[in-house]
PyMOL Python script that loads the backbone (N, CA, C, O; Angstrom):
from pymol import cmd

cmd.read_pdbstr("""\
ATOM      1  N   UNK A   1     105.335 123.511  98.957  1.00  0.00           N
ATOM      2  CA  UNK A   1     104.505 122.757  98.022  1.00  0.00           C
ATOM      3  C   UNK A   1     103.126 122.537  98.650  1.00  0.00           C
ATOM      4  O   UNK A   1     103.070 122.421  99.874  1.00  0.00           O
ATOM      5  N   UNK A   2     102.095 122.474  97.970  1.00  0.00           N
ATOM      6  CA  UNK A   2     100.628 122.486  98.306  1.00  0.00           C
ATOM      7  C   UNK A   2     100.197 121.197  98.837  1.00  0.00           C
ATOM      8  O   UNK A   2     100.431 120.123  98.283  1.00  0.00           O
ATOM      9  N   UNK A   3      99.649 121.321  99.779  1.00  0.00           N
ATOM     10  CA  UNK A   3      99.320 120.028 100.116  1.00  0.00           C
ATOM     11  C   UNK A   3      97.838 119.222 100.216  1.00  0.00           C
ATOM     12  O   UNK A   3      97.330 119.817 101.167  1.00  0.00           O
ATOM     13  N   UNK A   4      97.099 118.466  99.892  1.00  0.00           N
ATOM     14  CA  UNK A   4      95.381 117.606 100.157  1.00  0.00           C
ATOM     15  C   UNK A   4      95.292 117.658 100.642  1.00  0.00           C
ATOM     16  O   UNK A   4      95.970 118.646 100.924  1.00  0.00           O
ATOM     17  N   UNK A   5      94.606 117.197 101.906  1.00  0.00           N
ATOM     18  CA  UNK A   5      93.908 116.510 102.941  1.00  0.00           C
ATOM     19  C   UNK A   5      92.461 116.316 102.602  1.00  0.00           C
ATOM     20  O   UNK A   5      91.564 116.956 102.052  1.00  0.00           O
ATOM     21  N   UNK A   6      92.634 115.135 103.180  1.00  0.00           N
ATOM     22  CA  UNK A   6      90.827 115.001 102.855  1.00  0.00           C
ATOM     23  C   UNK A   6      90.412 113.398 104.034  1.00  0.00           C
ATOM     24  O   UNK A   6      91.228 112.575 104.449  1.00  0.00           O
ATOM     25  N   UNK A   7      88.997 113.434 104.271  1.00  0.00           N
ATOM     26  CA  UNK A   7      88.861 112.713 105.738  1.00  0.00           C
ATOM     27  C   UNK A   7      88.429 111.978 104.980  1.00  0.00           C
ATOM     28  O   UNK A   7      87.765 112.281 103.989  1.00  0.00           O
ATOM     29  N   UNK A   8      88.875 110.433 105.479  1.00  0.00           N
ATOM     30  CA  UNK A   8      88.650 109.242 104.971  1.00  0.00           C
ATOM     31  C   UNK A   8      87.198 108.619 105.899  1.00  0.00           C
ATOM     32  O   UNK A   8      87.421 108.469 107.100  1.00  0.00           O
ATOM     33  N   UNK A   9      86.001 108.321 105.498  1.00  0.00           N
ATOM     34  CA  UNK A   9      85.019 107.447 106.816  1.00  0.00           C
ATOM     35  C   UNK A   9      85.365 105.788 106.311  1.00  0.00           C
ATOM     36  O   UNK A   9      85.208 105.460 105.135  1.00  0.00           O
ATOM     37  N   UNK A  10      85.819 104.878 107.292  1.00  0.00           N
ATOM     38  CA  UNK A  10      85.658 103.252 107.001  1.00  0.00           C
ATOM     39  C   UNK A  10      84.481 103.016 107.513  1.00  0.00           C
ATOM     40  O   UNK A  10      83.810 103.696 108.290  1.00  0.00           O
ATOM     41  N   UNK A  11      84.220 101.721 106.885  1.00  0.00           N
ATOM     42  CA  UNK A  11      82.921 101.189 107.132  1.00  0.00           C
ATOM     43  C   UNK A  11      82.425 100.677 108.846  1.00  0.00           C
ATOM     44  O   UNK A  11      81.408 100.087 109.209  1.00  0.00           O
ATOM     45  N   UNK A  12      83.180 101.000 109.357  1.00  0.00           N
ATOM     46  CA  UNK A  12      82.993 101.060 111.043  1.00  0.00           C
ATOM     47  C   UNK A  12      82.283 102.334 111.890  1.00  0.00           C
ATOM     48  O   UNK A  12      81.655 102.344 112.949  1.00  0.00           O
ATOM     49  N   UNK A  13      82.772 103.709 110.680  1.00  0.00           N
ATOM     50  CA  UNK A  13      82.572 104.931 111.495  1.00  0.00           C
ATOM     51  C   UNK A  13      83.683 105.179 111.935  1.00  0.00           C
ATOM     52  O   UNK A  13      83.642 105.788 113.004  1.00  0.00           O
ATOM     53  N   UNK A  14      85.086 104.870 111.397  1.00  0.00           N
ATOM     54  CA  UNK A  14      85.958 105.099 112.293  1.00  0.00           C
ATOM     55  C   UNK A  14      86.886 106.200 110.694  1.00  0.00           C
ATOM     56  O   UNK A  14      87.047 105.789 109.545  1.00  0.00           O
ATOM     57  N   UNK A  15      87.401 107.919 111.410  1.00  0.00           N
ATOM     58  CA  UNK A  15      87.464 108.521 110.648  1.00  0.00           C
ATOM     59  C   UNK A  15      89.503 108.441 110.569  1.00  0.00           C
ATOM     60  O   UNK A  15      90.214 107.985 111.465  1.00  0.00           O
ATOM     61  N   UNK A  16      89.963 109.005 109.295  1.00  0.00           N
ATOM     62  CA  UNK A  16      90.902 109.012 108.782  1.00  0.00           C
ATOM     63  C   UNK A  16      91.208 109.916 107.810  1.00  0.00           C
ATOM     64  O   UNK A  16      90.689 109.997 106.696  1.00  0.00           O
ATOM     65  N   UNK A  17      92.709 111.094 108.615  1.00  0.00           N
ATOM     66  CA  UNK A  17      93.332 111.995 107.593  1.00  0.00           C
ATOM     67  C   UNK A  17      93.795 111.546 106.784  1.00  0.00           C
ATOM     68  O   UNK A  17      93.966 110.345 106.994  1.00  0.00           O
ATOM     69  N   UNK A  18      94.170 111.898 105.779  1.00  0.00           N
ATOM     70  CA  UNK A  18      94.845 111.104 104.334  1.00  0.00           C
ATOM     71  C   UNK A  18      95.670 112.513 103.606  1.00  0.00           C
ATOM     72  O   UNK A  18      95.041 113.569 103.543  1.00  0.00           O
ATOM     73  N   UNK A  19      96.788 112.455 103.189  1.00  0.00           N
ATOM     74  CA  UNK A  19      97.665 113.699 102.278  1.00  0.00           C
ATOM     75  C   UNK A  19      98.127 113.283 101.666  1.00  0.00           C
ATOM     76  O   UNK A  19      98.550 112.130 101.751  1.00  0.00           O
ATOM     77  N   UNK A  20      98.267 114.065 100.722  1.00  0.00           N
ATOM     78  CA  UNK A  20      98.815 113.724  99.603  1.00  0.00           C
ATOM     79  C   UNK A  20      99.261 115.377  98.833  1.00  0.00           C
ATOM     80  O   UNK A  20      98.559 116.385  98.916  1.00  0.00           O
ATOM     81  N   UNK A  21     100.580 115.273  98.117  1.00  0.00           N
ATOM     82  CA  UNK A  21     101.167 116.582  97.323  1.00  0.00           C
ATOM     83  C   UNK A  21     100.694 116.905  96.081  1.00  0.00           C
ATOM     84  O   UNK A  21     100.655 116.082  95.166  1.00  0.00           O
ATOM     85  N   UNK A  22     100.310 118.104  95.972  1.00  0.00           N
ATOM     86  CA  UNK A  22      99.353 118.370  94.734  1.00  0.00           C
ATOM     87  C   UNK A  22     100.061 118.221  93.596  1.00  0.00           C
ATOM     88  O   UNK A  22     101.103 118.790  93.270  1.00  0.00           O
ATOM     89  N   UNK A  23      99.195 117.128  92.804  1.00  0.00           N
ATOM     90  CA  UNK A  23      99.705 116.208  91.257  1.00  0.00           C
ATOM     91  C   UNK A  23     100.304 114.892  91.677  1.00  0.00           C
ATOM     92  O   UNK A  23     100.748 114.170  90.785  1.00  0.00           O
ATOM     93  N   UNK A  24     100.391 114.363  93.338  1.00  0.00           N
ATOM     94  CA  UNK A  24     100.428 112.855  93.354  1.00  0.00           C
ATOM     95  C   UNK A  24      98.994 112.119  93.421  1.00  0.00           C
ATOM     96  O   UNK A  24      97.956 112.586  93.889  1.00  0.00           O
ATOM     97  N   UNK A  25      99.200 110.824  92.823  1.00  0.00           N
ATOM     98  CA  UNK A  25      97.959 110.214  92.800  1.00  0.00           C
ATOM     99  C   UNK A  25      97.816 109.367  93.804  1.00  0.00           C
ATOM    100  O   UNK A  25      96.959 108.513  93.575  1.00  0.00           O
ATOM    101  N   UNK A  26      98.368 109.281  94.889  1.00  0.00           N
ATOM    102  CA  UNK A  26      98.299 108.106  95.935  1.00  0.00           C
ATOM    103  C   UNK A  26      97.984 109.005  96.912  1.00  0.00           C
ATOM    104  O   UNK A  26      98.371 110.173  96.946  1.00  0.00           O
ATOM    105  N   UNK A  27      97.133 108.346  97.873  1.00  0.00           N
ATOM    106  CA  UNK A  27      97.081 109.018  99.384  1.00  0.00           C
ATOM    107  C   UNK A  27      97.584 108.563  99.853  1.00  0.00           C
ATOM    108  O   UNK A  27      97.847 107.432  99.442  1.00  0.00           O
ATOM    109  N   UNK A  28      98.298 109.122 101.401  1.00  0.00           N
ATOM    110  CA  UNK A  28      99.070 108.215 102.467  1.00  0.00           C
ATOM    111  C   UNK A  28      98.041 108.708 103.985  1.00  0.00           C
ATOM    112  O   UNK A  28      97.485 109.807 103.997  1.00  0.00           O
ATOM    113  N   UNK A  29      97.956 108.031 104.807  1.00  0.00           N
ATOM    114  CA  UNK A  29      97.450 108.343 106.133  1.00  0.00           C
ATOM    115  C   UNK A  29      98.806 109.041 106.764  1.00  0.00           C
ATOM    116  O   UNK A  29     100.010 108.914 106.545  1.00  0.00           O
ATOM    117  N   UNK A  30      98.177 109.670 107.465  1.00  0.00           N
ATOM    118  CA  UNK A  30      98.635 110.567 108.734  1.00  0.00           C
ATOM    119  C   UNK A  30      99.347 109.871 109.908  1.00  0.00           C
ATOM    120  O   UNK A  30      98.452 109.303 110.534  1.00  0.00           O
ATOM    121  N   UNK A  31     100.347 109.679 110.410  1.00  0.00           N
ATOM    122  CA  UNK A  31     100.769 108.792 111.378  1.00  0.00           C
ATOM    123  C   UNK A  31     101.012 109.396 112.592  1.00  0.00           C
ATOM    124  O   UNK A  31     101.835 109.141 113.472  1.00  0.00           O
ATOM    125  N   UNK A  32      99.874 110.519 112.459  1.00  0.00           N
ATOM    126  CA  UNK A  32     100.194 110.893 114.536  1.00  0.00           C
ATOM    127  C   UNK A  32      98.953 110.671 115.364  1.00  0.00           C
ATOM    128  O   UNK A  32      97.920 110.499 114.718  1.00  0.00           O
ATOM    129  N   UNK A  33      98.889 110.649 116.390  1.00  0.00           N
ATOM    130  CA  UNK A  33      97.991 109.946 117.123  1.00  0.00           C
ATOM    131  C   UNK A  33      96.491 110.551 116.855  1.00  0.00           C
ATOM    132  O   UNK A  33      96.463 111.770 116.690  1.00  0.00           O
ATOM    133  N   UNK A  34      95.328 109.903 116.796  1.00  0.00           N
ATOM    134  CA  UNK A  34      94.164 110.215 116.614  1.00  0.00           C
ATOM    135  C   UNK A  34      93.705 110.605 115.385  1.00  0.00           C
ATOM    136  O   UNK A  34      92.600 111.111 115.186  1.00  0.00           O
ATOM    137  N   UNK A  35      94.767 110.314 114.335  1.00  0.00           N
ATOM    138  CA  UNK A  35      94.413 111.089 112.974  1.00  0.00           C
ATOM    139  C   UNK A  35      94.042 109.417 112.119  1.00  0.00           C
ATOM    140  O   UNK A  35      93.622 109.450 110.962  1.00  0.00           O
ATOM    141  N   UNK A  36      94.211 108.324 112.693  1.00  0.00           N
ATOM    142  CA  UNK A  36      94.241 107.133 112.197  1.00  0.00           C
ATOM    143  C   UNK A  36      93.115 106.540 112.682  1.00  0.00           C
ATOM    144  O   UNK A  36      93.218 106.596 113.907  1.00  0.00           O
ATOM    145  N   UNK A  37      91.855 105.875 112.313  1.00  0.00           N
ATOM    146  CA  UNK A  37      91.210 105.400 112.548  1.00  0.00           C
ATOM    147  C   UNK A  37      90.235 105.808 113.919  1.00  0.00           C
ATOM    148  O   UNK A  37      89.609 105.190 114.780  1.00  0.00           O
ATOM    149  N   UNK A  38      90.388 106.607 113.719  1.00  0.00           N
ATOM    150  CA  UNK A  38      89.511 107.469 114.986  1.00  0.00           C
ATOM    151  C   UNK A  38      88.141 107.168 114.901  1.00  0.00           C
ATOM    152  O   UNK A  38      87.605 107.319 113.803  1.00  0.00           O
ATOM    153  N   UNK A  39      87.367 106.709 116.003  1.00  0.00           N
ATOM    154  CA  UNK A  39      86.009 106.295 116.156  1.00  0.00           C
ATOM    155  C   UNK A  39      85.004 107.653 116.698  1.00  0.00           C
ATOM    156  O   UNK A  39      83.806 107.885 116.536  1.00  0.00           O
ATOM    157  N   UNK A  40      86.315 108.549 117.546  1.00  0.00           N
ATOM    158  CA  UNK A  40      85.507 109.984 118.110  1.00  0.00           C
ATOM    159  C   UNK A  40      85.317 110.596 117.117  1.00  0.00           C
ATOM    160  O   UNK A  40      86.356 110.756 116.475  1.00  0.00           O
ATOM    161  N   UNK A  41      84.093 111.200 116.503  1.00  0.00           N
ATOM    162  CA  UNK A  41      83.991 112.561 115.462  1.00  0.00           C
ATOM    163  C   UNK A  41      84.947 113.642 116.135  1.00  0.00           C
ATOM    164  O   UNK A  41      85.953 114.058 115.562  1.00  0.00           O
ATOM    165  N   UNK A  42      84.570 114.037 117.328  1.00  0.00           N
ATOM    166  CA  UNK A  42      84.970 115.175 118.209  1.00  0.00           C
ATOM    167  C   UNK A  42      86.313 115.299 118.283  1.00  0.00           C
ATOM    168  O   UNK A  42      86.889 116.358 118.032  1.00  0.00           O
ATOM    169  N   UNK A  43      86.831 114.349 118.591  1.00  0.00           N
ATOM    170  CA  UNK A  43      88.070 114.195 118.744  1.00  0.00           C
ATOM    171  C   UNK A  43      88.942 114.493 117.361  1.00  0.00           C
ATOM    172  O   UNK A  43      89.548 115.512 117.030  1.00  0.00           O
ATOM    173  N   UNK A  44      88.766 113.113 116.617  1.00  0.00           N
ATOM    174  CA  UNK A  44      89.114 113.353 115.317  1.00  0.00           C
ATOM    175  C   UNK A  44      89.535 114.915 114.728  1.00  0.00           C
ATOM    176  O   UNK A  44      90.615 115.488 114.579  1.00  0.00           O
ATOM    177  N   UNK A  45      87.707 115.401 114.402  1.00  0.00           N
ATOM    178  CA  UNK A  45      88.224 117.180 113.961  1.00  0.00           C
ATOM    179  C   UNK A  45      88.890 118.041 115.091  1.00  0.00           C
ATOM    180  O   UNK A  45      89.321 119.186 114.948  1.00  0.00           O
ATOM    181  N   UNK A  46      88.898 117.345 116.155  1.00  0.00           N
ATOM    182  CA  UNK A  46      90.278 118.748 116.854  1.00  0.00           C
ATOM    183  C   UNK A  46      91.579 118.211 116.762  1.00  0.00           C
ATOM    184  O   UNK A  46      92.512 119.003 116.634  1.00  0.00           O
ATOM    185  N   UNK A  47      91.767 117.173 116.799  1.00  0.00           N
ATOM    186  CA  UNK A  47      93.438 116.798 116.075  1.00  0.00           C
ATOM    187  C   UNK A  47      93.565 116.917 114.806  1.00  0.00           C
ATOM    188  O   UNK A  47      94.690 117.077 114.332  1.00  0.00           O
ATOM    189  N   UNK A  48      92.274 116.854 113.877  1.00  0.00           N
ATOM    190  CA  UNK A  48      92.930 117.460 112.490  1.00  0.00           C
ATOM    191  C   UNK A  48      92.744 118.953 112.433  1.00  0.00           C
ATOM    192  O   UNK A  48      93.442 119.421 111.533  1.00  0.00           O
ATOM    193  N   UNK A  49      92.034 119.882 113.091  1.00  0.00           N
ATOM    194  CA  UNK A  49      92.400 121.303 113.310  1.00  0.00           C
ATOM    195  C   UNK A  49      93.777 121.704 114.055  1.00  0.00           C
ATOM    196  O   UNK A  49      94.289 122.809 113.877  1.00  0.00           O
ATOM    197  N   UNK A  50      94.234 120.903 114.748  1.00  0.00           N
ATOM    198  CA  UNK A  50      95.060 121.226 115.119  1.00  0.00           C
ATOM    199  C   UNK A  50      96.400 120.971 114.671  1.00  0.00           C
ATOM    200  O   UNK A  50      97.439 121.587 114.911  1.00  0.00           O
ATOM    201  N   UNK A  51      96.085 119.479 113.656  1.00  0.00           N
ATOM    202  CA  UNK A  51      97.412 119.431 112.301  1.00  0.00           C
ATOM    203  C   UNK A  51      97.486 120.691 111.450  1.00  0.00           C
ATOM    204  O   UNK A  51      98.483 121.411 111.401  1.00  0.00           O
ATOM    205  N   UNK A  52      96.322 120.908 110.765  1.00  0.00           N
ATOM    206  CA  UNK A  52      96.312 121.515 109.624  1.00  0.00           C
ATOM    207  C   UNK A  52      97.033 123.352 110.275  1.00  0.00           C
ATOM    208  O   UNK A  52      97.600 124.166 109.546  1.00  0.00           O
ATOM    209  N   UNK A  53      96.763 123.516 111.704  1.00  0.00           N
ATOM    210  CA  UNK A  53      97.034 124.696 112.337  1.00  0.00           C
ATOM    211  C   UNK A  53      98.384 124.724 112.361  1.00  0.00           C
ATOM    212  O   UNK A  53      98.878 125.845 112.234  1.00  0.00           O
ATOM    213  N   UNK A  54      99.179 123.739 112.497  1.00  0.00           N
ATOM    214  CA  UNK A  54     100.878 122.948 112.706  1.00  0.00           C
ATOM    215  C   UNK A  54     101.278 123.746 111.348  1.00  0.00           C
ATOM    216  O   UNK A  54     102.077 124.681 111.314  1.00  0.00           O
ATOM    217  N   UNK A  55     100.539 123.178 110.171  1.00  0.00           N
ATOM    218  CA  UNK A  55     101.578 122.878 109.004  1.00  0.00           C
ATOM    219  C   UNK A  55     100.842 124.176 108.481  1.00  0.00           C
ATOM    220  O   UNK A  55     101.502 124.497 107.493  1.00  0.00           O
ATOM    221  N   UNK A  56      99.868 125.042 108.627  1.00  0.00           N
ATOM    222  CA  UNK A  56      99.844 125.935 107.723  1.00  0.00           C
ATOM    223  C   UNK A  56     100.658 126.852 108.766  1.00  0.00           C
ATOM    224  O   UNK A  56     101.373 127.427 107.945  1.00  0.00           O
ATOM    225  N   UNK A  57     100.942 127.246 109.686  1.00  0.00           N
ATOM    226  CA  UNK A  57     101.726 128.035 110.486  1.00  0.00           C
ATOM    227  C   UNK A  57     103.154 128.036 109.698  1.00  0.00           C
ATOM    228  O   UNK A  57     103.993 128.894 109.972  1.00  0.00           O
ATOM    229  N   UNK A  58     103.365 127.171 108.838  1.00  0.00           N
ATOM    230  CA  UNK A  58     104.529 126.663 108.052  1.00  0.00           C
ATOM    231  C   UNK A  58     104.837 127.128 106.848  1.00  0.00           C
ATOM    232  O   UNK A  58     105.904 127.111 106.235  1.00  0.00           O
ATOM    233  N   UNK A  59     103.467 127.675 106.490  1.00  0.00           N
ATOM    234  CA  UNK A  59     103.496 128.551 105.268  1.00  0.00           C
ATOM    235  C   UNK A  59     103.087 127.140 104.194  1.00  0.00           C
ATOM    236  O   UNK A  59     103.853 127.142 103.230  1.00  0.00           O
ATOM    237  N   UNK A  60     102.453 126.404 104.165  1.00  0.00           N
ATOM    238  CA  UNK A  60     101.927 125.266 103.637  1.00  0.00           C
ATOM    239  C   UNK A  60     100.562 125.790 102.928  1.00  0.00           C
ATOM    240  O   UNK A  60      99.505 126.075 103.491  1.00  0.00           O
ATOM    241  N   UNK A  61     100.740 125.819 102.116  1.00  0.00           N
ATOM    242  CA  UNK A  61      99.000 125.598 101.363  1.00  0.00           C
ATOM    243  C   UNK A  61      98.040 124.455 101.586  1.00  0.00           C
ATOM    244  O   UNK A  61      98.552 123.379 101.274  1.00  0.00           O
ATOM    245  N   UNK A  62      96.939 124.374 101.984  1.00  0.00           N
ATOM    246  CA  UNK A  62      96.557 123.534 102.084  1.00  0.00           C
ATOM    247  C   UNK A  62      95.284 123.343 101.139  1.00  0.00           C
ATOM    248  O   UNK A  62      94.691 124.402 100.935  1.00  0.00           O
ATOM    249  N   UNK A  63      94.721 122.183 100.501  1.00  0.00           N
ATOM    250  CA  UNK A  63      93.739 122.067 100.180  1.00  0.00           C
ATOM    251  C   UNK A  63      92.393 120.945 101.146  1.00  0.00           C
ATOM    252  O   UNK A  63      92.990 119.989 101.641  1.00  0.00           O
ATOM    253  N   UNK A  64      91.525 120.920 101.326  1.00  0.00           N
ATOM    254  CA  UNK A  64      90.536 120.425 102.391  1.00  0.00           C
ATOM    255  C   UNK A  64      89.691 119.660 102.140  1.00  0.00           C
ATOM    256  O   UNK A  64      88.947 120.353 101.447  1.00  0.00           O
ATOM    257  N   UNK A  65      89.301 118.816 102.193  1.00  0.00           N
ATOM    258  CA  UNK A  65      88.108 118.010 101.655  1.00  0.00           C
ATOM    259  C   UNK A  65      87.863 117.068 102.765  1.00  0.00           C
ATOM    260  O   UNK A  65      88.631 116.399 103.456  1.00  0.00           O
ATOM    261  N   UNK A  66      86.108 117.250 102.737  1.00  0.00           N
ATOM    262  CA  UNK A  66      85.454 116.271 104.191  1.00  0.00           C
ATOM    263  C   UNK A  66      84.811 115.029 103.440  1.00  0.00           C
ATOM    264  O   UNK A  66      83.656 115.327 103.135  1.00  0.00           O
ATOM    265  N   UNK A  67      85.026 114.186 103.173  1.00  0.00           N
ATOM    266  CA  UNK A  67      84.096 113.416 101.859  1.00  0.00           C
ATOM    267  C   UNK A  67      82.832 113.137 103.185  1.00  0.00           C
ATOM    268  O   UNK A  67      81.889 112.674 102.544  1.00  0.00           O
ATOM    269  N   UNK A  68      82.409 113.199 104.629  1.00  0.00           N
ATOM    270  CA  UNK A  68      81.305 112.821 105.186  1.00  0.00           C
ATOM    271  C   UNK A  68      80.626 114.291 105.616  1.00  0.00           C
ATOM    272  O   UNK A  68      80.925 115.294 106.263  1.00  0.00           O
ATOM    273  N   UNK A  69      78.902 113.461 104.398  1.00  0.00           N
ATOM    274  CA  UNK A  69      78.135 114.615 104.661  1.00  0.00           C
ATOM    275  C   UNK A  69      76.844 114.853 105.800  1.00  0.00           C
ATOM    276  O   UNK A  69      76.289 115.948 105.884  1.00  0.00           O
TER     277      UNK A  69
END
""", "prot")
cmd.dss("prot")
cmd.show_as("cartoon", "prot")
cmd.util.cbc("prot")
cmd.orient("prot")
């Protein structure tokens, strides 16, 4: 089944994966380390390159969205 992702920014600067299954309307956060409230940019996008590398290795569809421009 296809899956969202899309990066959440809070009003701190502190960044957040979020998924959700294509045709649910709720997001859920990510619960592995550094994907939650992450203050590193750097950091942040190499633990979410390196999720999205996990689960499409899985045969996962993914869809992508950065909402910070």
């Amino acid at each position: 089944m296809p899956v969202e992702l899309k990066v959440e920014l809070n009003g701190t600067g502190r960044r957040t994966l979020l998924h959700r299954h294509t045709g649910e309307r709720d997001w859920s956060e990510i619960a592995e380390a550094g994907l939650m409230a992450n203050p590193d940019p750097s950091d942040f996008y190499r633990r979410t390159a390196g999720y999205i590398a996990d689960i499409a290795a899985k045969g996962v569809k993914i869809f992508y969205t950065d909402v910070i421009r």
